[in-house]
N, C-alpha and C positions, 0 to 999 in steps of 0.2 A: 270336653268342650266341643260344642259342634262348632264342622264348618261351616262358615258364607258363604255360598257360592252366589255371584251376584254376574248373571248371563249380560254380555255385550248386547243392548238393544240394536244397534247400526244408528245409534246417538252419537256415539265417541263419548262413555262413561268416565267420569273420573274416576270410578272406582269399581270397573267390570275385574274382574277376574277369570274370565271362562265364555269363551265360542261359542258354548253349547248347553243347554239345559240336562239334568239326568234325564227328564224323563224321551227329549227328544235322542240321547245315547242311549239309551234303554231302547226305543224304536228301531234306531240302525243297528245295533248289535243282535236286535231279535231276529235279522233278518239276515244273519251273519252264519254261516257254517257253524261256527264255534259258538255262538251266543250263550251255549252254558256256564262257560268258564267266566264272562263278565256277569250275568245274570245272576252268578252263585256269590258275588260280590256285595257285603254289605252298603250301603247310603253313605254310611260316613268316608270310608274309602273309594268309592266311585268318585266323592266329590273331589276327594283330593287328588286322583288321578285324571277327573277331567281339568283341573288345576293344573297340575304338571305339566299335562300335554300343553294346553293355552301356551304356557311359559316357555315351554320347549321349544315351538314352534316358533314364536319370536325371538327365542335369542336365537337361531339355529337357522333362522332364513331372515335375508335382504328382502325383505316385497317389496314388485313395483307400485310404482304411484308412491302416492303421498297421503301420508296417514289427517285423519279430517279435522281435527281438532288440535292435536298434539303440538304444530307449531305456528301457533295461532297467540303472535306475540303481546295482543291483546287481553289475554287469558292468562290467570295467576296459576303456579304449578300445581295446584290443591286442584287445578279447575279442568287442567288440557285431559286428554283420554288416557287409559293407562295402559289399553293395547294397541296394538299396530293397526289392528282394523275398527269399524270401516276408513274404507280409504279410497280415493279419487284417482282418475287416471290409468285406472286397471284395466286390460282388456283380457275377453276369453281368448280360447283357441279359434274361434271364429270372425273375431275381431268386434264382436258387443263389447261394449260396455260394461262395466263390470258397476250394478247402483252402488253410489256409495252411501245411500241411507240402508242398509241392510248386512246383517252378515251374508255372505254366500253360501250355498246349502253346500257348494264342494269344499268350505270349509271347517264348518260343520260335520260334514261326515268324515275329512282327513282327523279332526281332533276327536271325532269318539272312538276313531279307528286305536288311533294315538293311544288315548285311555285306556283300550279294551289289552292294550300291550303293558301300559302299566300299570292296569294293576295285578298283574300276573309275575312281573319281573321288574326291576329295579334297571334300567338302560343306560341309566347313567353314570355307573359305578365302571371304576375300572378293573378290567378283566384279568384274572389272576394271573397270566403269564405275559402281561404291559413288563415290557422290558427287557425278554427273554427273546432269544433269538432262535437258541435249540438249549435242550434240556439232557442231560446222558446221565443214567444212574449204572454203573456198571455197564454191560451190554446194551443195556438197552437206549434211544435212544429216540426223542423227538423233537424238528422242527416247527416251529412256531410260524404262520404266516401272520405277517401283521396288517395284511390287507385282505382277510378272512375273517377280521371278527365284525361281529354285530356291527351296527352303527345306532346311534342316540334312537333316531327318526327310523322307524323301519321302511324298509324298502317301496310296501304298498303305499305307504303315507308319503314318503319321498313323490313316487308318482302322481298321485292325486293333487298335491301343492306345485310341482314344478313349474308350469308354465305361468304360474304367478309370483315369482320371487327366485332370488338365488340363492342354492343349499350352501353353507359352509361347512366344507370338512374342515378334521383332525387340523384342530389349533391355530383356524383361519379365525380371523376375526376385525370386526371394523369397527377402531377408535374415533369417536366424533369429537371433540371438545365443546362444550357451551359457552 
């Protein structure tokens, strides 16, 4: 079955799933040191990794502002957007404006960053030694640091979104009720 992928125009879609088009992740990653390793990636799995990314990035950061559509009490749930962006009240590092009729190109290129990581690795799994503090088989013997492993969001992507939204680590998380 192919995937949908259906790109956020900077409308606030009801039913966007994805930041970024393949073919503009296919641009940024050609320009990428590694570009091989995403380029060597079939269609059907690019989609689904620039998918994950999108989704990752939302549950995984607070952005500022206010998403444009979403709580727009006027609007039936079928109808409000179904990603976090575009969104209003965002500023750069410079203090513009951040439009909120548009995706922004930085993120955009944090989510094909994003995808070019998954689709190579699975980031979301937990890592075989979750729970292990040290390991000894006979003589031998290793500790485990538990603030050395990977994180979901890689590091470069971490950077590129920061100044627009707050990262949540390990097992933070923000309950809203409706």
């Amino acid at each position: 079955m192919a995937i949908v992928l259906t790109v956020e125009s900077g409308t606030g879609l009801h039913n966007a799933n994805a930041y970024v088009s393949v073919e503009d992740c296919n641009a940024f990653n050609n320009e990428r040191p590694y570009a091989t390793s995403w380029l060597a990636v079939g269609l059907e799995d690019k989609k689904r990794a620039i998918i994950m990314a999108t989704r990752l990035l939302d549950e995984h950061i607070d952005w500022y502002g206010q998403s444009k559509r979403s709580h727009n009490l006027n609007l039936s749930t079928a109808e409000r957007q179904a990603l976090s962006w575009p969104r209003s009240g965002v500023s750069d590092s410079d203090g513009y404006t951040v439009d909120q009729d548009t995706i922004p190109t930085w993120l955009k290129s944090a989510t094909s960053e994003f995808a070019r990581f998954l689709a190579l690795e699975d980031r979301t799994v937990d890592p075989a030694t979750a729970g292990f503090s040290k390991i000894q088989l006979g003589t031998l013997q290793i500790e485990v640091d538990a603030e050395d492993r990977a994180g979901v969001i890689p590091r470069g992507v971490v950077h590129m979104v920061a100044q627009y939204g707050t990262i949540r680590y390990r097992g933070s998380a923000k309950l809203v009720r409706v």
